[in-house]
VODO-273072 format. One record per atom (N, C-alpha, C, O, CB): x, y, z; atom name; residue number from 1; residue in one letter. Coordinates in nm, 4 decimals. Glycine has a CB too. Layout:
residues N
c1_c2_c3_atomo_num_residuo
X_Y_Z_CA_NUM_A .
...
END
This chain:
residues 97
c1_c2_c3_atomo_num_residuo
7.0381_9.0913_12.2496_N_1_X .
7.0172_9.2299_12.2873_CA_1_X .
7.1414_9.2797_12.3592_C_1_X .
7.2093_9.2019_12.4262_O_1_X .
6.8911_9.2457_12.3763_CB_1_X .
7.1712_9.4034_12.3469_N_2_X .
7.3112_9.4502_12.4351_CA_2_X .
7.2601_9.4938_12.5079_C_2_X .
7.1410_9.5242_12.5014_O_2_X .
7.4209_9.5389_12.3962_CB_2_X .
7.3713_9.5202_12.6494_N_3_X .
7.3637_9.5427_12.7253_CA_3_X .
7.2807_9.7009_12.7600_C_3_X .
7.3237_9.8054_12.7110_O_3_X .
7.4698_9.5051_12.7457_CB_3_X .
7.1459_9.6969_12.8598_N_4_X .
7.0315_9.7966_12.8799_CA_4_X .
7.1570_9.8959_12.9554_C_4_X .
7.2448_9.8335_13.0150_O_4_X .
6.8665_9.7346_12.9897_CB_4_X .
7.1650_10.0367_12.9531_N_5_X .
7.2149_10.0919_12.9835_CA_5_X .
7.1216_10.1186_13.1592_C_5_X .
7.0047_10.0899_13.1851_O_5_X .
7.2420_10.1765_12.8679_CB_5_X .
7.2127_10.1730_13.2391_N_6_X .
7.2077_10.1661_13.4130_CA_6_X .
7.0581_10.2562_13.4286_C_6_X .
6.9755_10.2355_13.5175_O_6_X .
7.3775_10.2645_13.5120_CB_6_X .
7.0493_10.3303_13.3511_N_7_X .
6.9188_10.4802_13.3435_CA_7_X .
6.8417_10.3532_13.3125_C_7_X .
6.8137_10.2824_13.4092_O_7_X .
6.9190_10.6542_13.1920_CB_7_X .
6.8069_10.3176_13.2024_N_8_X .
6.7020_10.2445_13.1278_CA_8_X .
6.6105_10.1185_13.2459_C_8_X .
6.4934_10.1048_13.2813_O_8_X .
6.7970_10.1591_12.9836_CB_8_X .
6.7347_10.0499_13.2735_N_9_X .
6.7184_9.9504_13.4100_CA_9_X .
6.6704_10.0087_13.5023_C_9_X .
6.5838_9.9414_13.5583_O_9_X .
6.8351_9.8917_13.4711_CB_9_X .
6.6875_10.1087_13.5464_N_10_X .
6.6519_10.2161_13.7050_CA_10_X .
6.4805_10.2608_13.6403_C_10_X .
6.3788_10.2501_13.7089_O_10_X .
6.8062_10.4248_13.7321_CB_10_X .
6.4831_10.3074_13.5054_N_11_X .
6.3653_10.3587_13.5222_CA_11_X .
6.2907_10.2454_13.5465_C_11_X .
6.2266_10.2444_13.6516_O_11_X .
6.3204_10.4397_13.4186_CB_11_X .
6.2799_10.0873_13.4258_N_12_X .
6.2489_9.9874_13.4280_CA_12_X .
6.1677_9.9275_13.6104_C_12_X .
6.0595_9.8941_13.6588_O_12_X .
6.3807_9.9311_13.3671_CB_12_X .
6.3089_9.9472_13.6480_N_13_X .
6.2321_9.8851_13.7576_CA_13_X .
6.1445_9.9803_13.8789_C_13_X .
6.1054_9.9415_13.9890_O_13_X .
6.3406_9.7999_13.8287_CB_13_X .
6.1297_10.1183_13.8158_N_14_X .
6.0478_10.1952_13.8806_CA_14_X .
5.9068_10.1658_13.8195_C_14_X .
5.8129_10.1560_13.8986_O_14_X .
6.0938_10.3372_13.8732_CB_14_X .
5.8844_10.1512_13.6892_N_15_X .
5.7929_10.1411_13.6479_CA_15_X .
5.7176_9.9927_13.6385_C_15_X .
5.5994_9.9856_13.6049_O_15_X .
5.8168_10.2025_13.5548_CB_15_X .
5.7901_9.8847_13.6686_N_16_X .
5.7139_9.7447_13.6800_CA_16_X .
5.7672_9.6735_13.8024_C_16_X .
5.8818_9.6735_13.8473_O_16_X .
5.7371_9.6457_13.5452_CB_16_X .
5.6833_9.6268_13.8363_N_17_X .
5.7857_9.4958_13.9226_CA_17_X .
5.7297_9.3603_13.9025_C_17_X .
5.7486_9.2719_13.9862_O_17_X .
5.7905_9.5109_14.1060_CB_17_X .
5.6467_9.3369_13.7710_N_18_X .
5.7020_9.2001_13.7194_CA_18_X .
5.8140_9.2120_13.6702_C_18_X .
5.8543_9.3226_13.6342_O_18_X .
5.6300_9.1339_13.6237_CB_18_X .
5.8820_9.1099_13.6591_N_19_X .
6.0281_9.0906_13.5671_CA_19_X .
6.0057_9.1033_13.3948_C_19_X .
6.0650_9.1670_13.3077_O_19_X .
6.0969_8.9142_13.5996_CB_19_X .
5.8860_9.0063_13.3941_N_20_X .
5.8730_8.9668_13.2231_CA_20_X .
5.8244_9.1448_13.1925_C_20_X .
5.8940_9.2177_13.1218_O_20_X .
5.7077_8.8021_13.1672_CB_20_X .
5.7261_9.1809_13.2437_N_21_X .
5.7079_9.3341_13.1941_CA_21_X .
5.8007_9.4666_13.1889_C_21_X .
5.7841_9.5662_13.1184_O_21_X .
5.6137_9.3768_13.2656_CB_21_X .
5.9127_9.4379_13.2920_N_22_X .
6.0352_9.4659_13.2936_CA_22_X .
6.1326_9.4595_13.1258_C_22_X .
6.1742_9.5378_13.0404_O_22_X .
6.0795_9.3644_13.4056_CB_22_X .
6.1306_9.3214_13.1528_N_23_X .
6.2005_9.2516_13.0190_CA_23_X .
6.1166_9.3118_12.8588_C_23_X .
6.1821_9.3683_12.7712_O_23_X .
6.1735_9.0485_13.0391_CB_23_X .
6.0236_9.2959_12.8513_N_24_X .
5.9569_9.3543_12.7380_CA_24_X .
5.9615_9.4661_12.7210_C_24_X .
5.9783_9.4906_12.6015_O_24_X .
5.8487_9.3366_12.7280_CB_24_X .
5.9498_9.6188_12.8295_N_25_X .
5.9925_9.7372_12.8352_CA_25_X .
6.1239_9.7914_12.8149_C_25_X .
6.1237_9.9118_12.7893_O_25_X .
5.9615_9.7657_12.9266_CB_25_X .
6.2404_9.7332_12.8196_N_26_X .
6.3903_9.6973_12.7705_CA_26_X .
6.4005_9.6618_12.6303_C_26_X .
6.4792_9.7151_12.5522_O_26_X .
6.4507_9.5765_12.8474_CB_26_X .
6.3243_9.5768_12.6032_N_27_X .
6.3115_9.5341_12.4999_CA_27_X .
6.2610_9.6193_12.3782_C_27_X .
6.3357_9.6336_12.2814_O_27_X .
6.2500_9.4424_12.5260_CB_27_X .
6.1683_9.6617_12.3798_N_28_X .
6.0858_9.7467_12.3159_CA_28_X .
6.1347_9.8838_12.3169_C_28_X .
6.1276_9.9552_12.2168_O_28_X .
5.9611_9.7386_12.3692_CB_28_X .
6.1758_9.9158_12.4090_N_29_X .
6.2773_10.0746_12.4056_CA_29_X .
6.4104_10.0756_12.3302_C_29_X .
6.4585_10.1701_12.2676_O_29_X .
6.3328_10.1223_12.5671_CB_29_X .
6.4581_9.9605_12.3465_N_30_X .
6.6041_9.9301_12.2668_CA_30_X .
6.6170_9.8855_12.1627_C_30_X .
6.7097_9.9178_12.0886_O_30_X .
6.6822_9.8543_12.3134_CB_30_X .
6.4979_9.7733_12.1229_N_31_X .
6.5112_9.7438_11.9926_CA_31_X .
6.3461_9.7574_11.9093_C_31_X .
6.2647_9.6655_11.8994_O_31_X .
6.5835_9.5879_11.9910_CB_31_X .
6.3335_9.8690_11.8678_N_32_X .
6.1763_9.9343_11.8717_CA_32_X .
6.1779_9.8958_11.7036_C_32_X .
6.2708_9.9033_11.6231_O_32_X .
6.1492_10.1460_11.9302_CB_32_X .
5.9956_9.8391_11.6804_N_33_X .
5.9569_9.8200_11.5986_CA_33_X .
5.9249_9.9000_11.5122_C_33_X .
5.8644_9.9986_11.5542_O_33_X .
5.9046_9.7700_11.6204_CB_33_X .
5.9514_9.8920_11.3569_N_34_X .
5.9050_9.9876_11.2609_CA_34_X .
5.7096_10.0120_11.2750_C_34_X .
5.6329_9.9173_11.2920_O_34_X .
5.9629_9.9155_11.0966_CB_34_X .
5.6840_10.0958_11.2680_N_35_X .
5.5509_10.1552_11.2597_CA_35_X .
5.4961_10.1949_11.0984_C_35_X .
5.5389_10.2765_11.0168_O_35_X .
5.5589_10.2898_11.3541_CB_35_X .
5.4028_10.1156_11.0948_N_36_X .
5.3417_10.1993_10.9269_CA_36_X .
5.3082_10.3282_10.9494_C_36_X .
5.2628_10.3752_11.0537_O_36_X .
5.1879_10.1362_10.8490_CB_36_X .
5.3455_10.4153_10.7906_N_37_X .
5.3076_10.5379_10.8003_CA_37_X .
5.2127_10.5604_10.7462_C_37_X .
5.1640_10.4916_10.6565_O_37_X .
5.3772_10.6126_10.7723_CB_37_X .
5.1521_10.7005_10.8086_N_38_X .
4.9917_10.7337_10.7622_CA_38_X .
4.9943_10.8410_10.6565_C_38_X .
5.0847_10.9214_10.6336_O_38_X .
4.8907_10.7940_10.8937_CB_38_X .
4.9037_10.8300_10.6097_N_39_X .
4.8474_10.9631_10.5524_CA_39_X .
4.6969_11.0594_10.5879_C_39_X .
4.5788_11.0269_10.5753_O_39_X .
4.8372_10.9247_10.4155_CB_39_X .
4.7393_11.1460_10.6206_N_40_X .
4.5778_11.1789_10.5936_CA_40_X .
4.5034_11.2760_10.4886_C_40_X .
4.5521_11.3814_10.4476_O_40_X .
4.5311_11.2322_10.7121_CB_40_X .
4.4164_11.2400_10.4628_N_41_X .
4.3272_11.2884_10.3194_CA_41_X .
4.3123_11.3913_10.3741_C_41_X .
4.2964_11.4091_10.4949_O_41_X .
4.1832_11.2193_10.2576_CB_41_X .
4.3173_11.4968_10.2602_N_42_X .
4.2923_11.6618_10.2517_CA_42_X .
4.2168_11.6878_10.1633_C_42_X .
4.1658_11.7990_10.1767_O_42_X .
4.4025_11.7506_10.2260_CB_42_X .
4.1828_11.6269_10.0666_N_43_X .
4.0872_11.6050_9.9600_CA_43_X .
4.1115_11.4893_9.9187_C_43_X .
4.2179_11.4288_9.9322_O_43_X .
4.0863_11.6934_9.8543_CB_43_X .
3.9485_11.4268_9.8301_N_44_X .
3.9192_11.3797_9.8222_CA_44_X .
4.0217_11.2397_9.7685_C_44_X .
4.1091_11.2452_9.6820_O_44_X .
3.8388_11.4425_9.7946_CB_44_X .
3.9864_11.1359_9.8367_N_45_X .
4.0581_10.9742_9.7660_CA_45_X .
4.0745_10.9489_9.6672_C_45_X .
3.9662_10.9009_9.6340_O_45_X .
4.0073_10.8614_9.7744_CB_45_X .
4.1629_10.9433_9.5513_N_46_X .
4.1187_10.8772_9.3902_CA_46_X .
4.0870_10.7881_9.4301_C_46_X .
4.0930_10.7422_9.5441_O_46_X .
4.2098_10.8477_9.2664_CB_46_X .
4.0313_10.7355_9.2986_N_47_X .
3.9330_10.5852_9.2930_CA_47_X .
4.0321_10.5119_9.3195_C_47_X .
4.0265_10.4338_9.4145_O_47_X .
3.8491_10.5274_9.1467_CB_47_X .
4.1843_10.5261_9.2115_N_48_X .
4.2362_10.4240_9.2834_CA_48_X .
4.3231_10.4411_9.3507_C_48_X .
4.3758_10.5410_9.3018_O_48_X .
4.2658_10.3408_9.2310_CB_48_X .
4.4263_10.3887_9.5031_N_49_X .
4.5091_10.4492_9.5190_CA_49_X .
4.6349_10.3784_9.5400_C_49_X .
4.6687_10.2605_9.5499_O_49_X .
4.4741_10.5203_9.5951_CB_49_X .
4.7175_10.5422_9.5447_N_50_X .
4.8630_10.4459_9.4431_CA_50_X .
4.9023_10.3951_9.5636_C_50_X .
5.0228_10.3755_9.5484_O_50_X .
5.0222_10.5441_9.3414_CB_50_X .
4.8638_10.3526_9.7061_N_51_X .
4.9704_10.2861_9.7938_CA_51_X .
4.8983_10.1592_9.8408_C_51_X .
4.7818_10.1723_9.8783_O_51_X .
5.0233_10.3830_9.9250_CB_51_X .
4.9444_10.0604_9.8425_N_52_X .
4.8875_9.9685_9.9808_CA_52_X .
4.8518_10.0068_10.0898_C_52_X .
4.9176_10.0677_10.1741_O_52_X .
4.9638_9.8883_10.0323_CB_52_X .
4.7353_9.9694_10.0934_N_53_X .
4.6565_10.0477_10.2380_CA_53_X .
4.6491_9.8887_10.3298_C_53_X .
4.6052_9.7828_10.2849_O_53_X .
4.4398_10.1422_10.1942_CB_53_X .
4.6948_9.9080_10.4409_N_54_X .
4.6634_9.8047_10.5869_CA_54_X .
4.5193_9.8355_10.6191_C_54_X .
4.4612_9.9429_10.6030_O_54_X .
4.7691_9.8461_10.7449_CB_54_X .
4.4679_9.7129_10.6714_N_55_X .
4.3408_9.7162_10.7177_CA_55_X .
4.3352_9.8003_10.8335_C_55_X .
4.4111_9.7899_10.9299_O_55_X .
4.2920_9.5883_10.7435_CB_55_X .
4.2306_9.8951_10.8193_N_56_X .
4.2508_10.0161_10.9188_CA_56_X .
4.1968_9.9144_11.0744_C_56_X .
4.1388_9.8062_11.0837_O_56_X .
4.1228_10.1894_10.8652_CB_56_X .
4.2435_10.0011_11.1669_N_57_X .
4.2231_9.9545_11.2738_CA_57_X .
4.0808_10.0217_11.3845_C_57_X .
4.0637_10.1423_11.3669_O_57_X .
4.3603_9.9672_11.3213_CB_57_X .
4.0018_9.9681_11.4711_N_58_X .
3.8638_9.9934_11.4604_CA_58_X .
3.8299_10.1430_11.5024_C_58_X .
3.7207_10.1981_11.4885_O_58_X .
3.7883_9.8910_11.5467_CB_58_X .
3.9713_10.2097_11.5687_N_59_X .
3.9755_10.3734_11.6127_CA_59_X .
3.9898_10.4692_11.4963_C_59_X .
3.9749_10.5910_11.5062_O_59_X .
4.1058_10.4080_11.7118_CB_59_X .
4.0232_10.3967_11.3728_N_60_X .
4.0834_10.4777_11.2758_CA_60_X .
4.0324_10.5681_11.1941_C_60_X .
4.0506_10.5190_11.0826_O_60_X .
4.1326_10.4173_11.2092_CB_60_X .
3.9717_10.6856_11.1789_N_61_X .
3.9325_10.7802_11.1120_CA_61_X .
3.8896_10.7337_10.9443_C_61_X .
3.9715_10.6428_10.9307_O_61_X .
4.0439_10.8806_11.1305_CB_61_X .
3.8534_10.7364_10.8807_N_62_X .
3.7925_10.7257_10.7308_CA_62_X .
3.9049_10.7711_10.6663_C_62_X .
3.9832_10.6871_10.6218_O_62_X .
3.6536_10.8162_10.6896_CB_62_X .
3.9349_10.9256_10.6487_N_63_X .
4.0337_11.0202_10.6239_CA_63_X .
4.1646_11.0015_10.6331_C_63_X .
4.2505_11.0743_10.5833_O_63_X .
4.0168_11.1081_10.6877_CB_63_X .
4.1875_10.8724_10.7173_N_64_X .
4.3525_10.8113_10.7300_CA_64_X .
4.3765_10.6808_10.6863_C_64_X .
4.3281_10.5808_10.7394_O_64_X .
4.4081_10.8034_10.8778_CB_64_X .
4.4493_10.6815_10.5918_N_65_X .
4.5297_10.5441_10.5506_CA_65_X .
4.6530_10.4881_10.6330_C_65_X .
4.7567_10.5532_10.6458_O_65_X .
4.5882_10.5647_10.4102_CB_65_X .
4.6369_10.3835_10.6785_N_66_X .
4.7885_10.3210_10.7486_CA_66_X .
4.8280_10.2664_10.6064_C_66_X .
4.7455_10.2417_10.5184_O_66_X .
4.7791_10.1734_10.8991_CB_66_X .
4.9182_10.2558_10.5984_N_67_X .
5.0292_10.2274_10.4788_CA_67_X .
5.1399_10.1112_10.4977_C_67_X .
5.2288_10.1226_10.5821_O_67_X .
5.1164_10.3634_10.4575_CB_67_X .
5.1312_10.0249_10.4328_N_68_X .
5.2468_9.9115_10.4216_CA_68_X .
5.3795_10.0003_10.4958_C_68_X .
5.3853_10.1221_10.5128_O_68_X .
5.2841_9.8578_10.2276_CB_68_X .
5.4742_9.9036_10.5302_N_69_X .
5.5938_9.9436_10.5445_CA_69_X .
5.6364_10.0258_10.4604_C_69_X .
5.6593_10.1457_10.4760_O_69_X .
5.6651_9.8598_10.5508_CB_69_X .
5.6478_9.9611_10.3686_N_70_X .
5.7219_10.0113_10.2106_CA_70_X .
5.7137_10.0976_10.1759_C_70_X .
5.7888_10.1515_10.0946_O_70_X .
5.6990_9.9706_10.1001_CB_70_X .
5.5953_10.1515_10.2385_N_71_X .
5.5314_10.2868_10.1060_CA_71_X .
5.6260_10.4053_10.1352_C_71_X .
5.7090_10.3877_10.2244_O_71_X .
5.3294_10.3619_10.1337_CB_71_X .
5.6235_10.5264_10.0694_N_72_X .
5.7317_10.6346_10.0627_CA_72_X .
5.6538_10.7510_10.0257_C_72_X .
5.6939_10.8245_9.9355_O_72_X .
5.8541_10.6067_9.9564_CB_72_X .
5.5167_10.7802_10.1043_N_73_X .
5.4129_10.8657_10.0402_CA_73_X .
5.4671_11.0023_10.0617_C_73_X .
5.3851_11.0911_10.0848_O_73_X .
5.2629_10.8477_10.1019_CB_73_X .
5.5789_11.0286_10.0580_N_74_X .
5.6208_11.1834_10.0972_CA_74_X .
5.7013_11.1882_9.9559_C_74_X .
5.7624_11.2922_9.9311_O_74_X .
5.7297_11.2158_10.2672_CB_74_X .
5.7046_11.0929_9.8719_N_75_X .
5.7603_11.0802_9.7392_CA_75_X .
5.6915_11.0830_9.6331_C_75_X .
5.7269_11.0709_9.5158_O_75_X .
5.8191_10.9837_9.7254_CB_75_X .
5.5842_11.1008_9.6819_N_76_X .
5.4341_11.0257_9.5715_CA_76_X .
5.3954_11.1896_9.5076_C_76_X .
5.4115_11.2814_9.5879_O_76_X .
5.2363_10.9255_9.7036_CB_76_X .
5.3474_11.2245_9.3713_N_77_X .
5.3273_11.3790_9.2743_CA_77_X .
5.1778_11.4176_9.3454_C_77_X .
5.1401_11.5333_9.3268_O_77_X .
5.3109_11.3530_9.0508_CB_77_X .
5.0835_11.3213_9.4317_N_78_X .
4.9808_11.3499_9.4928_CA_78_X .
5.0436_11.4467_9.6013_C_78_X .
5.0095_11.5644_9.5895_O_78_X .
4.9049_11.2264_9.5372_CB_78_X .
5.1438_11.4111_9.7217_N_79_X .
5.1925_11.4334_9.8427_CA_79_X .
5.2337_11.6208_9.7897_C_79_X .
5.2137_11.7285_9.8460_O_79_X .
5.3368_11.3007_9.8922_CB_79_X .
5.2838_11.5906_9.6856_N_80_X .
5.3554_11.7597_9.6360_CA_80_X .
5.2183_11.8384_9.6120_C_80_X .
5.2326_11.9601_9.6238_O_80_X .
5.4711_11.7636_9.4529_CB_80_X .
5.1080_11.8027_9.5856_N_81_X .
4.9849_11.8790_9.5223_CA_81_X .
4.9383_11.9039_9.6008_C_81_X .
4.8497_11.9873_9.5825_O_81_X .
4.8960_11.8355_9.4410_CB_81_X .
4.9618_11.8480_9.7630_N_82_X .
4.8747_11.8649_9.8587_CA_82_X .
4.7757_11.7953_9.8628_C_82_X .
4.6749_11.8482_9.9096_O_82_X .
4.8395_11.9653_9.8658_CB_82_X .
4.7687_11.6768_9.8240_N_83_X .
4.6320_11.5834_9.8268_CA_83_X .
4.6413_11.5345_9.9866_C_83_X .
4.5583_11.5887_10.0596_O_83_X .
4.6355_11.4292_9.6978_CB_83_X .
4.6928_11.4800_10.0227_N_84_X .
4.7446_11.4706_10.2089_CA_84_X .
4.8542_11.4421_10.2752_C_84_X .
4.9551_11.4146_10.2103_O_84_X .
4.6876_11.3817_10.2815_CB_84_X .
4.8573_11.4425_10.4037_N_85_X .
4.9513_11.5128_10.4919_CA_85_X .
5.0150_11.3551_10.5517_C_85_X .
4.9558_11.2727_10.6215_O_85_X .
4.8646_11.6380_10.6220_CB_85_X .
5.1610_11.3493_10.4942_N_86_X .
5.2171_11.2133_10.5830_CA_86_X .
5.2427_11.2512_10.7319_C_86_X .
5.2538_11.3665_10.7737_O_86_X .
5.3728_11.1510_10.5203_CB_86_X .
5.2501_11.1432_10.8017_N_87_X .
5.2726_11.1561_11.0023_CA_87_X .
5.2785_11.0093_10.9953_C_87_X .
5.2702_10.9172_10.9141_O_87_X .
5.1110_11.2348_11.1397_CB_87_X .
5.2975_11.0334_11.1233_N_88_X .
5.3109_10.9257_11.1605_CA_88_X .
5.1780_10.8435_11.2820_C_88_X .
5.1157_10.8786_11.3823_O_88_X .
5.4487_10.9472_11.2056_CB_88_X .
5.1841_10.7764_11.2348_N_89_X .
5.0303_10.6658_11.2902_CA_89_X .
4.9713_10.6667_11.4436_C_89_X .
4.8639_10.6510_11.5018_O_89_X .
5.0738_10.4841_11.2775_CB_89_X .
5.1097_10.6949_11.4723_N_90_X .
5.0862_10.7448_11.6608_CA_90_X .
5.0050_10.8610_11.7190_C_90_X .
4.9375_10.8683_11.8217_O_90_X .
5.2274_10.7917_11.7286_CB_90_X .
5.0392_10.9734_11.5964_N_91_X .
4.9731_11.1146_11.5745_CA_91_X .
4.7765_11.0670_11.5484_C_91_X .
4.6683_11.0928_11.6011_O_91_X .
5.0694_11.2054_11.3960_CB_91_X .
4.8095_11.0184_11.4798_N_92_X .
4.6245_10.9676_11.4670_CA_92_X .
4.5918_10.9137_11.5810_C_92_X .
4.4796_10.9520_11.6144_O_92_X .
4.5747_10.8426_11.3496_CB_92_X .
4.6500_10.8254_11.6731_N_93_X .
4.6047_10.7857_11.8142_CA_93_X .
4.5645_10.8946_11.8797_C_93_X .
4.4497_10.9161_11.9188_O_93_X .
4.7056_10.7199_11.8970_CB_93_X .
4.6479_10.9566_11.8910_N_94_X .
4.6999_11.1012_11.9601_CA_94_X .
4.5542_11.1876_11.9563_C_94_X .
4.5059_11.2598_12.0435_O_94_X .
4.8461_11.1941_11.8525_CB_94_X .
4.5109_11.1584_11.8437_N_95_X .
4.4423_11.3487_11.7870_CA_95_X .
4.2878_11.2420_11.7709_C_95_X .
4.2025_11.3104_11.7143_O_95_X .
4.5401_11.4699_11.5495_CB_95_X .
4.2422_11.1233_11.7988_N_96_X .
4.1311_11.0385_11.8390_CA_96_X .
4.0625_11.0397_11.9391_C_96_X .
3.9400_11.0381_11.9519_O_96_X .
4.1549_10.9410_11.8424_CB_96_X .
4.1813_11.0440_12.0459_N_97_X .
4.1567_11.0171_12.1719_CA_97_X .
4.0318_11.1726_12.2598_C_97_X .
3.9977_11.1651_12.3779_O_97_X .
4.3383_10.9968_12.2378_CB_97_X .
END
């Protein structure tokens, strides 16, 4: 990991004073994990569908697919017709709660 810039460290240690939770918050801000992207249904599901769907998680709406890494559903002739709306997966936390 390179070096945490002086801000990042200052906030860091405002916000924890374990070290390891420190260390993981550095971590995770600097070198941040890819997130699957969602979709959400605007009409109805085809029977079949064209992406790999992740096993939804137990907050997750019916109406939203989490999506493999891979997928590129803002590329897909459904996405242009308006069948549903790509975001991102955080946004479904977001709009649950």
């Amino acid at each position: 990991m390179e070096n945490p810039s002086n801000l990042l460290l200052k906030l860091s240690r405002s916000l924890f004073v374990d070290t390891a939770e420190k260390e993981n918050f550095i971590q995770a801000v600097s070198q941040p994990q890819p997130f699957n992207p969602a979709i959400l249904w605007l009409q109805p599901k085809p029977t079949e569908n064209p992406f790999t769907v992740e096993f939804p998680v137990s907050w997750q709406p019916d109406f939203v697919d989490r999506l493999a890494l891979e997928s590129k559903p803002g590329k897909h002739s459904l996405h242009q017709t308006g069948h549903y709306y790509c975001l991102d997966f955080s946004s479904i936390f977001a709009a649950s709660t």
